[in-house]
C-alpha positions in Angstrom: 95.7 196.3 101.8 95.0 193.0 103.3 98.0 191.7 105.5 99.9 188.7 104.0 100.5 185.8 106.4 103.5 182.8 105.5 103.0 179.1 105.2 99.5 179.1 103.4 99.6 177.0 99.9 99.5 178.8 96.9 99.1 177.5 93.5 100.7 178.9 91.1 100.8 178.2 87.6 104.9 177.2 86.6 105.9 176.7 83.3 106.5 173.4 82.2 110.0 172.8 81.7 113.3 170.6 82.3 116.2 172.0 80.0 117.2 175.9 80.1 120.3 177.4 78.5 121.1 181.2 80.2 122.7 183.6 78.0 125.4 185.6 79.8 124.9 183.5 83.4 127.8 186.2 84.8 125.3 188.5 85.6 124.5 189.4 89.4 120.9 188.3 88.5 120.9 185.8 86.1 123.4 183.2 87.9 121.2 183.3 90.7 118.3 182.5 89.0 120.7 179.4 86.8 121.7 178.2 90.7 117.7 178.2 91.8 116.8 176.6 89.2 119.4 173.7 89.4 118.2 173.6 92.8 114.5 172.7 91.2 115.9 169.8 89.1 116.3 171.6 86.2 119.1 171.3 83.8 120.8 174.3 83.5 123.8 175.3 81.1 124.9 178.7 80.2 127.6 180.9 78.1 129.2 183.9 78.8 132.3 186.1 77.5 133.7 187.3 80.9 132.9 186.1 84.4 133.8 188.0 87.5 133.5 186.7 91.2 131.4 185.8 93.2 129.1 184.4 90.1 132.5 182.9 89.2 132.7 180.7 92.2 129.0 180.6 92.8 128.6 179.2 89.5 131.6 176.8 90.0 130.5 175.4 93.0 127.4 174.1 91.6 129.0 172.9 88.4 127.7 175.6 86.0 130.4 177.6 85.3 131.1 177.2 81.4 134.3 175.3 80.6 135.3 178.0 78.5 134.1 182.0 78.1 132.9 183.0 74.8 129.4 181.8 72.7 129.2 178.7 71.3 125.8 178.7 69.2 126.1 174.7 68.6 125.0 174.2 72.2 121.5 175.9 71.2 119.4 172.9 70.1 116.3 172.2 69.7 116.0 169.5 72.6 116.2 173.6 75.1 112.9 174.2 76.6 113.8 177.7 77.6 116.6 180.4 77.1 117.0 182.8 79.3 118.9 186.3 77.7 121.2 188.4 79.9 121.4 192.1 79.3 125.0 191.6 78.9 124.5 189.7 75.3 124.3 191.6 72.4 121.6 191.4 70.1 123.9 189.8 67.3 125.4 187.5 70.0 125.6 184.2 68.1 123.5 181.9 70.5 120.7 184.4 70.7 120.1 184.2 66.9 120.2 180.5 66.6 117.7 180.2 69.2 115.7 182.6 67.0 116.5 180.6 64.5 115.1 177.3 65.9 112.0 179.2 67.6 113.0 178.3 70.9 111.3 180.3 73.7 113.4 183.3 74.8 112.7 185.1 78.2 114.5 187.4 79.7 114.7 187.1 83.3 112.4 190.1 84.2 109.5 187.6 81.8 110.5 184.9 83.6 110.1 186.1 87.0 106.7 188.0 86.3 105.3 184.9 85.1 106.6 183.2 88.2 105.0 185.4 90.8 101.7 187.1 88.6 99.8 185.4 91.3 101.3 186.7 94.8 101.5 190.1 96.0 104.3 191.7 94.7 106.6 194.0 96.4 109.0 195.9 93.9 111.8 198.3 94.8 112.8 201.0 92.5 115.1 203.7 92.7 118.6 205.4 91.3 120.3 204.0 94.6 119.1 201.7 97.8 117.3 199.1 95.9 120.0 196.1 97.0 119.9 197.0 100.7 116.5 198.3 101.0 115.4 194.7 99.2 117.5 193.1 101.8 116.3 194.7 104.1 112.3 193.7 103.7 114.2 190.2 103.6 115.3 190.3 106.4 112.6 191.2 108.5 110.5 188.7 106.7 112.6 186.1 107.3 112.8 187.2 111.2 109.0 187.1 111.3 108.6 184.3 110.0 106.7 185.2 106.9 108.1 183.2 103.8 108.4 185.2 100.7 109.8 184.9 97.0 112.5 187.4 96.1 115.2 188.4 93.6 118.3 190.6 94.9 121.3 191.7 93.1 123.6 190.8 96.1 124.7 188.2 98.6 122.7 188.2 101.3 124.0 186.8 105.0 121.2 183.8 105.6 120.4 183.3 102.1 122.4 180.7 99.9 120.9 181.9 96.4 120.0 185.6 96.0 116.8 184.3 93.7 113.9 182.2 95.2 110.5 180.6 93.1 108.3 179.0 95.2 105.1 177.2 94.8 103.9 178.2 99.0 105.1 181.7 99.1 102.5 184.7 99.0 104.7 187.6 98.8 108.1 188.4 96.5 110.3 190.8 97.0 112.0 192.5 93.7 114.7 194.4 93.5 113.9 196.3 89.9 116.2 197.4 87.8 115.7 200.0 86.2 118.0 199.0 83.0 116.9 197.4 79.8 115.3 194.1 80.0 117.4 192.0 77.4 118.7 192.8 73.8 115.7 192.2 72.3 113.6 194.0 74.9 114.3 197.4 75.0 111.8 198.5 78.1 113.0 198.7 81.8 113.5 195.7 83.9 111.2 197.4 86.5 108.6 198.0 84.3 107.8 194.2 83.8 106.6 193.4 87.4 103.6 195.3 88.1 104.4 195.7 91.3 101.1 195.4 94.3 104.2 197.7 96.5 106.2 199.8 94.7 108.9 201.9 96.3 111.0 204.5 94.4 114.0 205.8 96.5 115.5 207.9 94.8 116.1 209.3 90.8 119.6 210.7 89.6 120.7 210.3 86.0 122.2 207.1 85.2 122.4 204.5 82.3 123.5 207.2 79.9 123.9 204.5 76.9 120.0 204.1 77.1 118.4 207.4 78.3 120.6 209.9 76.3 119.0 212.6 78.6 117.8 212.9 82.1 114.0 213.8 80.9 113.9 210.3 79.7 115.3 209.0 82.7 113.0 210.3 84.6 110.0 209.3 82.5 110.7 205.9 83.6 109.9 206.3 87.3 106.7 208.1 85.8 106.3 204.6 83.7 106.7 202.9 86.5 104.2 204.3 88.7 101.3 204.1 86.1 102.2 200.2 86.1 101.5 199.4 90.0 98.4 197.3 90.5 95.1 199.0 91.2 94.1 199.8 94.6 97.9 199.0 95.4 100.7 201.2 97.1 103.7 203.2 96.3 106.2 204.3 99.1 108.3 207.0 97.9 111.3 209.1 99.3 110.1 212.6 99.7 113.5 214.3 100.8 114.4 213.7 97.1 113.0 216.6 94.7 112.9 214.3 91.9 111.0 211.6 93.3 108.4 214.4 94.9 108.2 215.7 91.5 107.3 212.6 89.9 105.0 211.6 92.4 103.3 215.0 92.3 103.1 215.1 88.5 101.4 211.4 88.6 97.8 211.7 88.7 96.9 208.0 89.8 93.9 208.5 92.6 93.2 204.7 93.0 97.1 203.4 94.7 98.1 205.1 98.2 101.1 206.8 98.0 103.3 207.1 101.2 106.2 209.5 101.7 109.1 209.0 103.7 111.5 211.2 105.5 114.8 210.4 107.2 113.5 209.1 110.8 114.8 211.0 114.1 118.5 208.9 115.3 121.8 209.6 117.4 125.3 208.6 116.8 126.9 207.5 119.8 130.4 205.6 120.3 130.3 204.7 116.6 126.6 203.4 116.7 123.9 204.8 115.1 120.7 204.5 117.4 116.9 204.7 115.8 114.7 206.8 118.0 111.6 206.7 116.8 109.7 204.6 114.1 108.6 208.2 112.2 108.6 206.3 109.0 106.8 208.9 107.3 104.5 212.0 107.7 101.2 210.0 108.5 99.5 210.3 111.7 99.6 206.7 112.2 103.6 206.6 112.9 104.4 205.2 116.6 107.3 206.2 118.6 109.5 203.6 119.6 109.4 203.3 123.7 113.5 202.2 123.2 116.5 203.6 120.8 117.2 201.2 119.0 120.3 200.6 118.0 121.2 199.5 114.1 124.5 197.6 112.5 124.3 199.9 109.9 125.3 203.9 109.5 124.6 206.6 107.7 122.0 208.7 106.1 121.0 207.0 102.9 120.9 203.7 104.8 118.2 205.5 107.1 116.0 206.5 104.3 116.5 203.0 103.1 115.3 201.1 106.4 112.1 203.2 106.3 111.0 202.7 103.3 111.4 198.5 104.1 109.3 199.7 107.3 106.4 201.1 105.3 106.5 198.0 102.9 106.6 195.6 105.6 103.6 196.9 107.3 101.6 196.4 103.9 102.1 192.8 104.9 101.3 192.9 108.3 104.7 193.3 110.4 104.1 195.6 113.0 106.9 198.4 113.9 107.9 196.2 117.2 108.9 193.5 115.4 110.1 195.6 112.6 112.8 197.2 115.5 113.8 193.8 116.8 114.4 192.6 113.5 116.4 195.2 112.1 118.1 195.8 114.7 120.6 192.3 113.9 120.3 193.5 110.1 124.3 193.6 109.2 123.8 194.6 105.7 124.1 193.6 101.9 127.0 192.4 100.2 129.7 195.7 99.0 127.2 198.0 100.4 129.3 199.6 103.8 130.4 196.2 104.1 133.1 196.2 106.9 136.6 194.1 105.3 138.4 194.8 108.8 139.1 196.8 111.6 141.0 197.6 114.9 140.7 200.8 117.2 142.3 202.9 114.7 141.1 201.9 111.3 138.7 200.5 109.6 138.7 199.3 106.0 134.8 199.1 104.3 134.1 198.5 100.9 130.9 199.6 98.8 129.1 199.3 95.2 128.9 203.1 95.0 129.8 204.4 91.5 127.2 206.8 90.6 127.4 210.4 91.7 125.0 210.7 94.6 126.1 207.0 95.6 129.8 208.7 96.0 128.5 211.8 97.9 126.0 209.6 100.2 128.8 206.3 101.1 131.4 209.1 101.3 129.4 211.6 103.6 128.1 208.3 105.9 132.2 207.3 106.8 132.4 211.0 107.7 129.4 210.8 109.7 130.2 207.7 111.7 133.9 208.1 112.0 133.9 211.9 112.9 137.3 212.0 114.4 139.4 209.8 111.3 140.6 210.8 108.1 138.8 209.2 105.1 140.8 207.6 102.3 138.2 207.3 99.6 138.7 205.2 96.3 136.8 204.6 93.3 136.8 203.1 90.5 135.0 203.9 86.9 133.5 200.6 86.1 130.2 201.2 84.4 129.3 202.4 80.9 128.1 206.1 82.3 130.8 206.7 84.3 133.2 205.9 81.5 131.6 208.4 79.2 133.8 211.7 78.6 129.6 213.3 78.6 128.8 211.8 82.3 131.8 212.6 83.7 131.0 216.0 84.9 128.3 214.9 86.9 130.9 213.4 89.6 132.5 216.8 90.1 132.8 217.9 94.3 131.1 214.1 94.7 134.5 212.6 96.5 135.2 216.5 98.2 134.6 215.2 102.4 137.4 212.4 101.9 140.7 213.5 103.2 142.5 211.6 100.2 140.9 211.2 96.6 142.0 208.6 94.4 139.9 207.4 91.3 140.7 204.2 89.2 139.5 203.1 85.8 141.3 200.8 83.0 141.9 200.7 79.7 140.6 196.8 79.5 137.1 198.3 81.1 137.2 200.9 77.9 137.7 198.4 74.7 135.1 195.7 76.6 132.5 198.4 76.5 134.1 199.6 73.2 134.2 202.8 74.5 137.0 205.5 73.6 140.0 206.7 75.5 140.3 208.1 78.6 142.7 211.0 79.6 143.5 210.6 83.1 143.7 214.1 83.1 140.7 215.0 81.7 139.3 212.6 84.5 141.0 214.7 87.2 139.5 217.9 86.2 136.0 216.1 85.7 135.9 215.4 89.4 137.9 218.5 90.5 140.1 219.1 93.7 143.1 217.2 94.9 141.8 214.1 93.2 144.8 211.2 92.3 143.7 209.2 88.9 145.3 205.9 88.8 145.1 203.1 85.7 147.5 200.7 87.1 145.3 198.8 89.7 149.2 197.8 91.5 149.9 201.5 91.8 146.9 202.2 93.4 147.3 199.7 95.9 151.4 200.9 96.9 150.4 204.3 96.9 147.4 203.5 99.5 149.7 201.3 101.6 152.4 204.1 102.4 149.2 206.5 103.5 148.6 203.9 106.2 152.3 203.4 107.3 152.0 206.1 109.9 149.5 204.3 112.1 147.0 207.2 112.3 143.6 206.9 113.2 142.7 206.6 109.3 139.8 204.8 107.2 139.7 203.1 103.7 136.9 202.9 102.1 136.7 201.4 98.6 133.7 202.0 96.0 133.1 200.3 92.6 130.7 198.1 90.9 133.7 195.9 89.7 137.0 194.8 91.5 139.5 197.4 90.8 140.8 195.1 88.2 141.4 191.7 90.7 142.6 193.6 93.9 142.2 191.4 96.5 140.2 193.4 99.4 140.7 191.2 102.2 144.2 190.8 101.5 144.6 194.6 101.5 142.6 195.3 104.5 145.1 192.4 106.6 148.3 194.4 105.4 146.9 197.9 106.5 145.4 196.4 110.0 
């Protein structure tokens, strides 16, 4: 594959258009893309039922944040050159069918960015877990080596003020691809849209229950995916996982290269991880790295994660020396290890982890790093899978190397999704062992504050895809420092 080089002109056809109403703008994705396009000159307005932060404040601080949550289909008029629909809407959500009902064009924002980038060499990561920080990753050394790119991440990213970027100079964007449903109306995977020139799949475990009812159809959508990268193009692909391998295997695609990746050769010393070698995968072409270098970031998954953005950042051209110095200052993406506080005895990190392997990997990389501490581990059922009595099993032993166990959900999560009861019981023997279930967000909080009154070298480490219900994390990590 020919290397890509920033700053070269590219002309790319955009669509024509001044007005754009967004659907459920809360979404990690789709207030990003309402902020970048306000940046263009566009007017931008938007509706949603619930807003969380940081699209809250995001959305605030550049005066989009609705006035009031709900839908209000009299601001759909016919005078909207676009509307851009959020996963999050239903497919009876009022504004949606009066904008069908005025033929308005309706993208979702997987259309929207396809058609934004069809010209430029697309890099697209896939994957159960890793897609945030491997994207930011590739980001990051981009940006390092000076090689100007597109992107869309579903995080904040340190150096980046909007987490979505459409350029008319860029050569090269950078996906993070989803691989849930593309809008109400479009029932196929995000990730499917792109057509990615790069693809990288790092890893497949069961999730989105409420759309693949079984893990066969799961699956088939990394298959789906693979059959949809570009000719003569690449796919980069975690071979320590058996379902990935399996996939790959099962593919039959002779005109992409595929590229397997194994956990490179590292130390932990002194609370650093250190990268010894640049083995990003089993080809004979790997170099060895003259130095260790040594990383911001910990743990296993994270590992697997950095070398798959090696192998796509040497599809456009970034050799592994300046991949090394680069990643070297890389501190991470927004929730995922992110460090809240610390002193010499404890540390407090929070993390998005919520699905089963994502539990197992965060928890196992505290343990890892902090050898010597006892692990206070948290979580919280947030999404639609893991507030299914069905899924639950799949998180049993998942929490088992924390010292302390606790796992949160509320009612209010339940009735939004308009999903049944939960025992709290019944959630205690799904995950099994000493595990603490909590519903009261305030309980959780005083019962973690008296395990840190004894001043013992201790870590907290806090996973969800939500907020625990409004706990404040900072504020939490000042009163146990």
């Amino acid at each position: 594959m020919t290397p890509v080089r920033g700053g070269e002109h590219l002309k790319i056809k955009n669509m024509k258009v001044s007005k754009v109403h967004f659907i459920a703008i809360g979404g990690s994705a789709m207030h990003n893309l309402a902020i970048a396009l306000c940046q263009k000159g566009i007017t931008v307005t938007g509706s949603d039922d619930e807003i969380f932060d940081p699209a809250k404040s995001r959305l605030e601080k550049y005066g989009l944040l609705p006035k009031e949550f709900g839908w209000h289909p009299e601001r759909i008029t016919k005078d909207l050159d676009a509307v851009v629909l959020g996963m999050h809407a239903r497919i009876d959500n009022p504004e949606l069918l009066r904008a069908q009902e005025l033929g308005l064009k309706i993208y979702s924002y997987p259309e929207y960015l396809y058609e934004q980038s069809k010209d430029k060499l697309r890099i697209v990561v896939g994957g159960s877990h890793g897609k945030t920080t491997t994207t930011a990753m590739i980001l990051h050394v981009l940006a390092h080596c000076g090689i100007e790119a597109d992107y869309m991440v579903g995080a904040q990213l340190k150096g980046f003020e909007v987490m979505v970027r459409l350029s008319h100079t860029a050569k090269v964007m950078v996906i993070e691809g989803d691989e849930y449903l593309t809008s109400p109306i479009d029932r196929r995977p995000k990730f499917h849209l792109y057509k990615p020139n790069v693809a990288i799949i790092t890893g497949i475990e069961w999730d989105h229950i409420n759309v693949f009812p079984t893990f066969d159809i799961y699956r088939e959508q990394f298959s789906k995916f693979i059959d949809l990268i570009e000719p003569k193009g690449a796919l980069i692909y975690c071979d320590e996982d058996t379902e990935v391998h399996r996939v790959v295997v099962e593919n039959k695609r002779t005109d992409i290269q595929k590229l397997p990746y194994v956990c490179p050769e590292h130390r932990v010393e002194n609370g650093i991880t250190y990268l010894l070698g640049t083995q990003a995968s089993r080809l004979p072409a790997a170099e060895t790295a003259a130095h260790p270098v040594p990383l911001q970031v910990f743990g296993h998954h994270n590992l697997l994660n950095l070398t798959a953005a090696r192998l796509a950042c040497r599809q456009v051209g970034v050799t592994d020396e300046q991949f090394n110095e680069a990643i070297s200052t890389f501190e991470g993406a927004s929730k995922r290890l992110e460090l809240v506080k610390k002193n010499d005895t404890c540390a407090v990190y929070k993390d998005f982890a919520h699905a089963p392997s994502k539990l197992r990997a965060t928890i196992h990389a505290m343990r890892e790093q902090y050898p010597s501490r006892k692990l206070v581990a948290c979580m919280e059922l947030h999404t639609f899978s893991s507030l299914t009595q069905e899924f639950l099993q799949q998180y049993r032993g998942t929490m088992d190397e924390a010292d302390v166990r606790c796992v949160y959900f509320s009612q209010h999560a339940l009735q939004l999704k308009k999903l049944p009861p939960l025992d709290p019981e019944e959630v205690r023997r799904a995950f099994g062992g000493d595990v603490k279930v909590f519903t009261d967000s305030k309980m959780l909080v005083d019962y973690v504050m008296t395990l840190f009154r004894d001043n013992e070298n201790k870590n907290l480490l806090m996973m969800s895809s939500g907020n625990f219900d409004g706990i404040d994390f900072a504020a939490l990590a000042d009163e146990i420092i």
